[in-house]
ZADOZA-457517 format. One record per residue (C-alpha): x, y, z; residue number from 1; residue in three letters. Coordinates in steps of 0.02 Angstrom, whole numbers. Layout:
% residues N
<site><u>X</u><v>Y</v><w>Z</w><num>NUM</num><residu>ALA</residu></site>
...
This chain:
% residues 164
<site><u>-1158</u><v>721</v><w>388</w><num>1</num><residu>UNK</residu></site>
<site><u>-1206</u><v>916</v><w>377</w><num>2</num><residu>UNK</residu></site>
<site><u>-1248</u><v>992</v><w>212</w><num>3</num><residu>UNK</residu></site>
<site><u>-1087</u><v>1063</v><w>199</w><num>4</num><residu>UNK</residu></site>
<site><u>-994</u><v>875</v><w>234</w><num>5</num><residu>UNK</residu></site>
<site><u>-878</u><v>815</v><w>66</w><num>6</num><residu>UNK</residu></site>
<site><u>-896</u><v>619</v><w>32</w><num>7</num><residu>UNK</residu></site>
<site><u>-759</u><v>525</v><w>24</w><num>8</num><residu>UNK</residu></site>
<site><u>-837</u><v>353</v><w>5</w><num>9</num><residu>UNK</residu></site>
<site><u>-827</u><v>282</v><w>-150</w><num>10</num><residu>UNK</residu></site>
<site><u>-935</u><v>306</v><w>-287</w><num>11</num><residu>UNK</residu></site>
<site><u>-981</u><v>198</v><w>-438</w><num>12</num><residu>UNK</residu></site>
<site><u>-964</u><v>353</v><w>-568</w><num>13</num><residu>UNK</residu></site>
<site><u>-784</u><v>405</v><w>-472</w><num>14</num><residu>UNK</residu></site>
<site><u>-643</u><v>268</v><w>-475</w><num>15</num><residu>UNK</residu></site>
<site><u>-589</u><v>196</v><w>-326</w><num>16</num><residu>UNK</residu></site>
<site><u>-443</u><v>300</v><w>-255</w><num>17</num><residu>UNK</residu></site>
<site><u>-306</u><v>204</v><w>-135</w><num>18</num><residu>UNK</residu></site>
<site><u>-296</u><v>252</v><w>41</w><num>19</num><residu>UNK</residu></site>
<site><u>-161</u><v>361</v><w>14</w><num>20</num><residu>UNK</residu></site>
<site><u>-247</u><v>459</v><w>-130</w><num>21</num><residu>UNK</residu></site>
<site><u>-386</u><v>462</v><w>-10</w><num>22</num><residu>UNK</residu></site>
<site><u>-284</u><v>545</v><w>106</w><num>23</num><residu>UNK</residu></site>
<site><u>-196</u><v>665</v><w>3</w><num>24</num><residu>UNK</residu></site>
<site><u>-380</u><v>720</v><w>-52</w><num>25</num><residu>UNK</residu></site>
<site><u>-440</u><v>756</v><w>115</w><num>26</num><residu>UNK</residu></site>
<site><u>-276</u><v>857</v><w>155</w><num>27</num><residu>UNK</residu></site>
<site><u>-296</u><v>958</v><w>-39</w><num>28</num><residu>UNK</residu></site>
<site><u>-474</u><v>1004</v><w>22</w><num>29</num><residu>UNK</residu></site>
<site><u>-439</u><v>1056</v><w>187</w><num>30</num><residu>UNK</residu></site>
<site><u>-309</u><v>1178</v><w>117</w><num>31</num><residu>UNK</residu></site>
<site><u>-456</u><v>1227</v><w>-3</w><num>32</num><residu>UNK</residu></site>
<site><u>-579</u><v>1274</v><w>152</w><num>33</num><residu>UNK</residu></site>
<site><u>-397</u><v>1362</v><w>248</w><num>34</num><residu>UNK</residu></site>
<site><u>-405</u><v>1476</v><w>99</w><num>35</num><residu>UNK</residu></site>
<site><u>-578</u><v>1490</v><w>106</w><num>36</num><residu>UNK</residu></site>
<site><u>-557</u><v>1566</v><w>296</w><num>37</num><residu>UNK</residu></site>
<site><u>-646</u><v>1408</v><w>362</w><num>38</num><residu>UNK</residu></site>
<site><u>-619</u><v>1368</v><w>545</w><num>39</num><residu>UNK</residu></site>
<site><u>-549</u><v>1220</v><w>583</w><num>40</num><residu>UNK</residu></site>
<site><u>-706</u><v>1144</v><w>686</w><num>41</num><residu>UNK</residu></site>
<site><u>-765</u><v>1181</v><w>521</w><num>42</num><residu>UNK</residu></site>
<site><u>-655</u><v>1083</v><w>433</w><num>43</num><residu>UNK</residu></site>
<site><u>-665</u><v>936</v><w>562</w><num>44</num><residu>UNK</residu></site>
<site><u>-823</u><v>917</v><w>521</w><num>45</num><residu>UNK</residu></site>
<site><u>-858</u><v>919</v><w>340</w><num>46</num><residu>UNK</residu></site>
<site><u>-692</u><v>813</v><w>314</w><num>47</num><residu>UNK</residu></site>
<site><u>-729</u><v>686</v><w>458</w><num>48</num><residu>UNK</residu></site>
<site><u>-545</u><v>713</v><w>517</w><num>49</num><residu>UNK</residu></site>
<site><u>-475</u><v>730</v><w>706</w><num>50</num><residu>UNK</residu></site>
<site><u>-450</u><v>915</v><w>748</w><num>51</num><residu>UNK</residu></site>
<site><u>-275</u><v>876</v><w>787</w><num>52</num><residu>UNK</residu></site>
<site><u>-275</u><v>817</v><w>606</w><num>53</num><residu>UNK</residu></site>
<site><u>-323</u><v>973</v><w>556</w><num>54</num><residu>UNK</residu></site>
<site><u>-221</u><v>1075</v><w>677</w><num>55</num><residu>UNK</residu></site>
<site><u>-76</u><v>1005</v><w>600</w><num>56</num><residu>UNK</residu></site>
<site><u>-124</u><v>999</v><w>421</w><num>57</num><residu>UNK</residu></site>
<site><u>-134</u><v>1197</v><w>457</w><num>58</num><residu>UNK</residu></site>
<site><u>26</u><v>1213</v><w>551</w><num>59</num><residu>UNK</residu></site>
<site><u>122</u><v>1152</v><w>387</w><num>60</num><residu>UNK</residu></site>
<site><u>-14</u><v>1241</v><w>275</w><num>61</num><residu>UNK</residu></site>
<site><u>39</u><v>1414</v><w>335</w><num>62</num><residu>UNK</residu></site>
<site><u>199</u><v>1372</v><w>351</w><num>63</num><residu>UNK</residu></site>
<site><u>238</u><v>1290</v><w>165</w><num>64</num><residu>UNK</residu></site>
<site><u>86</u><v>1320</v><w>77</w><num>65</num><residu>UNK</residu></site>
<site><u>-32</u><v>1190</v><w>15</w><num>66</num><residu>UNK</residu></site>
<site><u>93</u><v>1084</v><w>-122</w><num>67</num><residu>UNK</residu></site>
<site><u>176</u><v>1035</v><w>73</w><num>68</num><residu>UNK</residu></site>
<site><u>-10</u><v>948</v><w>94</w><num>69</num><residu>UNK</residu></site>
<site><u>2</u><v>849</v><w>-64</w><num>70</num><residu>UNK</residu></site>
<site><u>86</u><v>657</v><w>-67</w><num>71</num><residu>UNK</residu></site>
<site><u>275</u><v>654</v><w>-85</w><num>72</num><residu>UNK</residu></site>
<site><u>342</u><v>525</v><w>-202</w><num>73</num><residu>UNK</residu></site>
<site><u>416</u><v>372</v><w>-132</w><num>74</num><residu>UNK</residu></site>
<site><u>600</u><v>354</v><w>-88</w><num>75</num><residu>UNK</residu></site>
<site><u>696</u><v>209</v><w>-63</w><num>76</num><residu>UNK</residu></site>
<site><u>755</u><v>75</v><w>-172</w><num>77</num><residu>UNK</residu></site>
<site><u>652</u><v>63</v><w>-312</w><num>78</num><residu>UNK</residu></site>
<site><u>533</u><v>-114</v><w>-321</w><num>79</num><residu>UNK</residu></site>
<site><u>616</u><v>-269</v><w>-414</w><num>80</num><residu>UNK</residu></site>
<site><u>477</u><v>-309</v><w>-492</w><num>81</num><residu>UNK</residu></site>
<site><u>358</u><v>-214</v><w>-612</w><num>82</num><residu>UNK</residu></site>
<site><u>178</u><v>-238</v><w>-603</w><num>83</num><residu>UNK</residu></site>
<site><u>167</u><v>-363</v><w>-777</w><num>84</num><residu>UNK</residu></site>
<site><u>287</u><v>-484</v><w>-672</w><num>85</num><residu>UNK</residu></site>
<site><u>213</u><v>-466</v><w>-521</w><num>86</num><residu>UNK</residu></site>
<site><u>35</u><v>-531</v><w>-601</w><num>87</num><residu>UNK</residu></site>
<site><u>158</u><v>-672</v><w>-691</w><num>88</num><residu>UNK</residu></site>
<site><u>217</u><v>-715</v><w>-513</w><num>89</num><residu>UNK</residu></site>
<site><u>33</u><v>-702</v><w>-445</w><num>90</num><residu>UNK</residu></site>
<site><u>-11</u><v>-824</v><w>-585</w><num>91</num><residu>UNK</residu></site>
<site><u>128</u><v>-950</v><w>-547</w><num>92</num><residu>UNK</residu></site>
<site><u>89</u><v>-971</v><w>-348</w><num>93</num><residu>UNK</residu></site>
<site><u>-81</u><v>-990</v><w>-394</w><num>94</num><residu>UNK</residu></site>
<site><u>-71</u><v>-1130</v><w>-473</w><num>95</num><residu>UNK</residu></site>
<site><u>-2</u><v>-1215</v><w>-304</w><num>96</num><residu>UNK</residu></site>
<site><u>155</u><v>-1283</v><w>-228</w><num>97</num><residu>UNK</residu></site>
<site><u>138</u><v>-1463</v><w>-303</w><num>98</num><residu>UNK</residu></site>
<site><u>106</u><v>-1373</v><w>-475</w><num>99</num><residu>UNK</residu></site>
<site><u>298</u><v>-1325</v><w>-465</w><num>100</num><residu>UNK</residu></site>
<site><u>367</u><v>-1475</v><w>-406</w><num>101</num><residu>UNK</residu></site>
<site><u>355</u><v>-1475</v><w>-201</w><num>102</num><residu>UNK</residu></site>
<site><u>304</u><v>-1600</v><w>-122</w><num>103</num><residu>UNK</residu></site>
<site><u>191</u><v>-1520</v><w>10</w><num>104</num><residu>UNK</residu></site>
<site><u>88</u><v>-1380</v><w>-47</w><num>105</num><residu>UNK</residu></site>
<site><u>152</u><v>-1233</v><w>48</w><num>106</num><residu>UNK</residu></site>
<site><u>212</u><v>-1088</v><w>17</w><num>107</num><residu>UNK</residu></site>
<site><u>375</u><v>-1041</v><w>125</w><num>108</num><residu>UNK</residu></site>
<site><u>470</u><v>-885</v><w>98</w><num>109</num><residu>UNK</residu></site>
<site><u>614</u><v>-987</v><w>2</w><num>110</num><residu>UNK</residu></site>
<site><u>489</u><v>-1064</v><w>-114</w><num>111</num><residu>UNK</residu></site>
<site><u>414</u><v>-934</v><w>-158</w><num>112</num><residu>UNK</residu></site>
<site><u>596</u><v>-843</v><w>-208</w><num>113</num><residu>UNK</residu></site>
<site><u>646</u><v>-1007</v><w>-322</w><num>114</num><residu>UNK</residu></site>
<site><u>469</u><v>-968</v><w>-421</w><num>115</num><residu>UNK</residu></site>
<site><u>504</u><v>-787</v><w>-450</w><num>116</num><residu>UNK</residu></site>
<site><u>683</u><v>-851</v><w>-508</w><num>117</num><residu>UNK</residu></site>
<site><u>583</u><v>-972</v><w>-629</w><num>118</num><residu>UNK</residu></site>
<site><u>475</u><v>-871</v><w>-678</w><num>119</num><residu>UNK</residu></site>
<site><u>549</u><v>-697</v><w>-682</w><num>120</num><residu>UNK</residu></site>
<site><u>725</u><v>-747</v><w>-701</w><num>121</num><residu>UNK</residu></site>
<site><u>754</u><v>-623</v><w>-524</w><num>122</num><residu>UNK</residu></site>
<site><u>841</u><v>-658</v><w>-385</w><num>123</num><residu>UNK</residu></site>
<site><u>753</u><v>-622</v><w>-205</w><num>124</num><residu>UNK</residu></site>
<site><u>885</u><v>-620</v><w>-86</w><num>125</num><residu>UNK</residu></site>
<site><u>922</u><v>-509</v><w>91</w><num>126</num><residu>UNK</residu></site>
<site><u>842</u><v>-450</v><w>223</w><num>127</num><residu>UNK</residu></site>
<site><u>649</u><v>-543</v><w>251</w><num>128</num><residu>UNK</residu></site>
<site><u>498</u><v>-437</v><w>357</w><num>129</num><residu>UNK</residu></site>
<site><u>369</u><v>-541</v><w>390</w><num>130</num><residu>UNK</residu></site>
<site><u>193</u><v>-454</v><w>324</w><num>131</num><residu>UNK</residu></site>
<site><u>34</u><v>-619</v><w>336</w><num>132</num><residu>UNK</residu></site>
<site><u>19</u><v>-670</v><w>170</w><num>133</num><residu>UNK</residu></site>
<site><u>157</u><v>-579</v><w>89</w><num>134</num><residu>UNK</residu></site>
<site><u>314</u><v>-646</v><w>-41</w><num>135</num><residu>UNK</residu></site>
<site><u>428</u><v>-503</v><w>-50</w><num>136</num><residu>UNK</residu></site>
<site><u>393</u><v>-351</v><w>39</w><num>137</num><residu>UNK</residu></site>
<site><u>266</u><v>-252</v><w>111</w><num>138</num><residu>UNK</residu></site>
<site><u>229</u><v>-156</v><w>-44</w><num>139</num><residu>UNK</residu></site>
<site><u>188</u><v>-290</v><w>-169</w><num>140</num><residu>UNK</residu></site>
<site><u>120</u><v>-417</v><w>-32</w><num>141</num><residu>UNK</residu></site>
<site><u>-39</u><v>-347</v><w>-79</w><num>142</num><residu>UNK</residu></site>
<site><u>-33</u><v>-376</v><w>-264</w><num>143</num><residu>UNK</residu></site>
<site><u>46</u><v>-526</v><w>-266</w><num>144</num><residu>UNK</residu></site>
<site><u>35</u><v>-670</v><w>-129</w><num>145</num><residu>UNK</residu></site>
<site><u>-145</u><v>-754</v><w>-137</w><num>146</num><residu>UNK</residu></site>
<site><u>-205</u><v>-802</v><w>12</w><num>147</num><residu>UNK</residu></site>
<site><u>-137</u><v>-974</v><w>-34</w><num>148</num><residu>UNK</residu></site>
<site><u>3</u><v>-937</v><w>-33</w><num>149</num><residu>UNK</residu></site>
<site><u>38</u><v>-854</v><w>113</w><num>150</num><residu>UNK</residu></site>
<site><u>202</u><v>-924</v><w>206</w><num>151</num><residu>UNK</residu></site>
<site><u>197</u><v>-1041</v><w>322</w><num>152</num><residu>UNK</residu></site>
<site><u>235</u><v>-996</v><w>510</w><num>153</num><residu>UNK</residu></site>
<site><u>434</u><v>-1063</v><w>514</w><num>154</num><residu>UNK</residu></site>
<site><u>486</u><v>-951</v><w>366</w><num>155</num><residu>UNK</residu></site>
<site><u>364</u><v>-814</v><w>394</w><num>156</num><residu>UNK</residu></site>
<site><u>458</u><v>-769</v><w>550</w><num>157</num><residu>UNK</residu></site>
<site><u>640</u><v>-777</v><w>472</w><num>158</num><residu>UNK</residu></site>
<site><u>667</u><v>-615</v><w>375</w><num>159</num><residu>UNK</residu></site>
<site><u>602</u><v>-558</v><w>213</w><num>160</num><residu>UNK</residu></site>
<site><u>685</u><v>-537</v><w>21</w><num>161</num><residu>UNK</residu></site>
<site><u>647</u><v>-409</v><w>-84</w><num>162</num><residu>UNK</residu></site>
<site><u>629</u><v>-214</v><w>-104</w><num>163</num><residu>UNK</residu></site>
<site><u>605</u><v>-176</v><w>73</w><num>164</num><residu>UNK</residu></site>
């Protein structure tokens, strides 16, 4: 990295941004150094970005400004769960199949949907995608399923409940 190179890794004094903060970031500083009259080899460089990156990040820069470089926010249905029930639902499979009753301790897809009905008093029903590891969708797989509890191979390949 030149003198002139911006950090991104993270830093004990900074909290730990998510990959898509991480991106927005790079994008909000690159439309910093556009105004700036940077070029974008520039810019390539001191980011650590693809020049195609930055080729486009500039194409919608000029075109929309820099608020068209920032994070939009989600769309879609919203989750079913909040984050409090999530963690009650992280809880719960962690304590193990057999600790709710089954008689083999794993974890497939429709076990893991009677649980959040026990525990949560919600209903995971529809369409299943299969993410390792995950419960109910893609987007709280990561906060919720320990690794224990991933699903086993049968159910993991029929489709997933949830928000997604």
């Amino acid at each position: 990295m030149g003198p002139d190179a911006v950090s991104f890794k993270p830093s004990p004094v900074v909290p730990h941004l998510t990959r898509p903060q991480l991106a927005e970031a790079r994008r909000v500083r690159a439309a910093e150094l556009f105004d700036q009259g940077r070029s974008g080899a520039e810019i390539t460089r001191m980011l650590g970005v693809s020049d195609e990156s930055v080729r486009q990040w500039k194409r919608v820069w000029e075109k929309d400004g820099a608020d068209a470089l920032r994070r939009r926010p989600a769309t879609g249905r919203p989750p079913k769960l909040d984050d409090a029930q999530v963690e009650r639902v992280r809880t719960a499979l962690e304590q193990g199949a057999q600790g709710h009753y089954f008689e083999a301790d794993l974890w497939p897809l429709e076990r893991v949907d009677l649980v959040v009905e026990r525990v949560i008093g919600v209903t995971l029903r529809g369409r299943r995608t299969h993410m390792p590891g995950s419960c109910f969708s893609t987007s709280q797989a990561s906060r919720c399923c320990p690794r224990s509890a991933a699903p086993t191979r049968p159910a993991a390949t029929r489709l997933s409940c949830g928000t997604g």
